[in-house]
N, C-alpha and C positions, 0 to 999 in steps of 0.2 A: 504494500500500500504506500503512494506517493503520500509524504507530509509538508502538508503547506505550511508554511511562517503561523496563523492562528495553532495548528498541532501543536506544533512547537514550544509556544505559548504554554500550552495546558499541558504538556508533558514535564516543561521545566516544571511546574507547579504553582502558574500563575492562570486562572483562567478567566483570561481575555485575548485577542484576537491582537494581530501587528495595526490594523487600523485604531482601535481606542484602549488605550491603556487602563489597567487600575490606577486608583486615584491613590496623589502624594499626598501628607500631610500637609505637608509646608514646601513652598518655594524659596532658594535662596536669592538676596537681591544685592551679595557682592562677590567680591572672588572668597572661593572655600576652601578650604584645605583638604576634605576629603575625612576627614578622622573626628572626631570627638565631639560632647554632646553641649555644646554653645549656643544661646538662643540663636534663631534664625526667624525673620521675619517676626518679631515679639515675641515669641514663643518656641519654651524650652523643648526640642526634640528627644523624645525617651527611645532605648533600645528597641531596633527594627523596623523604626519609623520608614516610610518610604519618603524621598526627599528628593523633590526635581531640583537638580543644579545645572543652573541655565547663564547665570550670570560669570562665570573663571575668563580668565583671559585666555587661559589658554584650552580652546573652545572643543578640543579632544576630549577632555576631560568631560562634558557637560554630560546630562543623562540625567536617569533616575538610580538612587543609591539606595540602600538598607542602613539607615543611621547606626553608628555603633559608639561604647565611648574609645575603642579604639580606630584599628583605618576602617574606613569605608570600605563597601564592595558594591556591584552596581548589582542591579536586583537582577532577577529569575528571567523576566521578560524584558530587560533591558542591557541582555550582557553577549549576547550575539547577533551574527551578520545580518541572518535573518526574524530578526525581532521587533525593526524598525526599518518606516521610509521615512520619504521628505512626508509632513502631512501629517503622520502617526500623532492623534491628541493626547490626553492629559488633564485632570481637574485636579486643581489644589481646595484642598477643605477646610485650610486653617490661616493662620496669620494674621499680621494688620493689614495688610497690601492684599496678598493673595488668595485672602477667602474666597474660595467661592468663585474663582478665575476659571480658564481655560486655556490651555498651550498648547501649541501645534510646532514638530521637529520641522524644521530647516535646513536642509543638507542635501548635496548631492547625491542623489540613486547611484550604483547601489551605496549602503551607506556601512561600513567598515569600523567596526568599533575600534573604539584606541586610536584608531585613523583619521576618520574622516572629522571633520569639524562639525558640529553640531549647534546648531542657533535654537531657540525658543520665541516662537509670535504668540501675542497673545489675542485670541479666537477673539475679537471684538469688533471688528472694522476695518477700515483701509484709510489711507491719507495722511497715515503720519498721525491719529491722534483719531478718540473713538468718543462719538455722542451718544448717550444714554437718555430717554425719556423717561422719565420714574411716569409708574402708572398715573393716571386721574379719574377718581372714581366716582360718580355719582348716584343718588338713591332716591327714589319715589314714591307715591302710590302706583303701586303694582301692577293697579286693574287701569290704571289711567298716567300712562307714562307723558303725556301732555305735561304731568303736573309733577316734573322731573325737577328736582334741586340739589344742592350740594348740604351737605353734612356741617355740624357745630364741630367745635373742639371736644375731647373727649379720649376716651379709652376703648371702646369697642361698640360693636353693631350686634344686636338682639331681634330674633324675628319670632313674633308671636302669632299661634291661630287661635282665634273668640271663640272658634266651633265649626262645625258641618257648614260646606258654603260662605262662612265667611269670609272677608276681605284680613288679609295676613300683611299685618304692619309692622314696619321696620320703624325700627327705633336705633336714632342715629346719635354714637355719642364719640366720633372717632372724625379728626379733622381729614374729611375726605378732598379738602382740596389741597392739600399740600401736596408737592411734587418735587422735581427737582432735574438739572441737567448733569449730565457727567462728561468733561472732555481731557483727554490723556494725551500732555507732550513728551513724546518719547525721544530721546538721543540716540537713538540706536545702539547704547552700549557705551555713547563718547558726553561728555558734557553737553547740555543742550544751549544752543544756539541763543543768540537774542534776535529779536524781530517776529515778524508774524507768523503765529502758528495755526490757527483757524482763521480760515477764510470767509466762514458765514454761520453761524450758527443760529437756526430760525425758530422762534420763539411760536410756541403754538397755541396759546391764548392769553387774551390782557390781564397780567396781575402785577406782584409786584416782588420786588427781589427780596428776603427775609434773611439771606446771610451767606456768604463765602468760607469756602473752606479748602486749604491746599494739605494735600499729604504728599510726601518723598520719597524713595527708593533710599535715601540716605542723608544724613545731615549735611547741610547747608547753606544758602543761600537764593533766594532769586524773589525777582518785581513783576508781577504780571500787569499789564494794562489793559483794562476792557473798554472796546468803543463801542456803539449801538447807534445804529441806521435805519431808517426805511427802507423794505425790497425796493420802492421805485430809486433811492438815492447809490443804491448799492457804489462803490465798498464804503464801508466806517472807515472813518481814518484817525488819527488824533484825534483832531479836532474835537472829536464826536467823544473823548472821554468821559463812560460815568461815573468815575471813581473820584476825582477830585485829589484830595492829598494824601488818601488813604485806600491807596491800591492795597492790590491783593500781596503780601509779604511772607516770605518764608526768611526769616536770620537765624543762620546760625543752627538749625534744629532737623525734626525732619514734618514739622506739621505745622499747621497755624488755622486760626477760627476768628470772624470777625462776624458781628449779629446785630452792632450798631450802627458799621457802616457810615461814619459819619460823611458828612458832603454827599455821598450819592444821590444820583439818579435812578433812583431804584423802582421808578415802573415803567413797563413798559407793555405793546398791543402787539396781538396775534400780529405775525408775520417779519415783527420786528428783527433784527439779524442783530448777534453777536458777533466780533471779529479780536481775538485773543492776539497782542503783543509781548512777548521779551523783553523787557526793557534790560533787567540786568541777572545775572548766573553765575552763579559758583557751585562747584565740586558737584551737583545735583544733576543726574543724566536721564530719570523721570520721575514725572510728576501728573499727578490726578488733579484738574481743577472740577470744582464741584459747587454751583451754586442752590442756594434753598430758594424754594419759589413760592406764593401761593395765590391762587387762581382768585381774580376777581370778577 
């Protein structure tokens, strides 16, 4: 009987298939050494953790590991020729960065372990940087969706039946219009750039902005500048800054929150466009920008 790359898989004693892998704990997000049990991505990895290391310079090395507090070894389904292509994914489960991600190998077919170089994309989008729409949810009378609105602040959503044939009412105690964007400047591995890194990010209903938040790949520095246009004026330029004196700031750390905002232009209408600048960078080679929204 011929065994394909999946056999393989399930024979070494992992089973899953060369196209989707078993999920890692945690993702690394600098160069690793390969050996012992040092927080990684916030959190401390216990023996036989599985550990995607995507981030070494020397990109031979990358893969998925069996954490140990001695060396490393790369796992079951990540330690031969045929165990992986270019493609091959990946979910990480843990972390501050990498909960809850997705990674896809980068490398040249066939792919040669110990050999070949191996890159990690993370599954989100194209362009150099990925937009997220956090849901927006809204609740009604059920039998009469005409009479459709948004939700109070609160803690959760309760649905009751009166009886046989009656109408089943929601009770809303949970801010169902909150929402939010996510946009990720990546360096590909090298310090990132200053200058423009989205090009239009379009806002999909009038509210108004409730607070910024940047998180890091690793401690250091950078300014972001956000402009906001009209689709007919398209692009934002300077000019068009909303932030005033108190851009979006990372010094020195690997995270920052601002929810006052002060000086902003913080509303803004369906179709409005975002457009993100670089003003200044240190040692930080990616970064998640993340604004809070809510719908008015």
């Amino acid at each position: 009987m011929v065994q394909g790359p999946s056999m393989v898989d399930r024979l070494d004693g992992v089973n899953e298939g060369i196209g989707v892998k078993a999920p890692c704990r945690l993702k690394t997000t600098a160069n690793h050494a390969l050996s012992g049990l040092a927080a990684i991505d916030g959190v401390t990895p216990v023996e036989d953790d599985r550990i995607l290391v995507g981030s070494n310079t020397d990109a031979k090395t990358n893969g998925i590991y069996d954490a140990s507090s001695g060396v490393w070894s790369r796992s079951l389904d990540f330690n031969g020729n045929r165990d992986i292509v270019d493609g091959s994914r990946v979910r990480v489960t843990a972390g501050t960065v990498g909960d809850g991600t997705e990674w896809a190998v980068v490398a040249t077919n066939p792919v040669i372990i110990d050999t070949s170089e191996i890159a990690w994309e993370q599954v989100t989008g194209g362009g150099g940087g990925n937009f997220i729409q956090a849901p927006y949810w809204t609740v009604g009378n059920v039998t009469d969706l005409t009479l459709e609105r948004a939700g109070t602040a609160g803690t959760g959503i309760t649905i009751t039946d009166g009886g046989a044939n009656s109408t089943i009412t929601v009770a809303v105690t949970a801010n169902v219009r909150s929402s939010g964007v996510l946009y990720e400047i990546d360096g590909q591995g090298s310090v990132i750039t200053t200058g423009i890194k989205a090009l239009g990010i379009r806002m999909p209903f009038n509210g108004t902005i409730t607070g910024v938040y940047l998180y890091a790949d690793q401690s250091g520095s950078i300014v972001i500048d956000v402009w906001k246009d009209t689709h007919a004026n398209y692009a934002p330029t300077v000019a068009d800054s909303i932030c005033a004196s108190a851009k979006p700031t990372i010094s020195s750390a690997t995270k920052s929150s601002d929810t006052t905002l002060t000086g902003w232009t913080t509303t803004f209408s369906a179709g409005d466009l975002l457009r993100l600048n670089v003003d200044s960078v240190s040692t930080v080679t990616k970064v998640d920008f993340n604004l809070g929204l809510l719908k008015t």
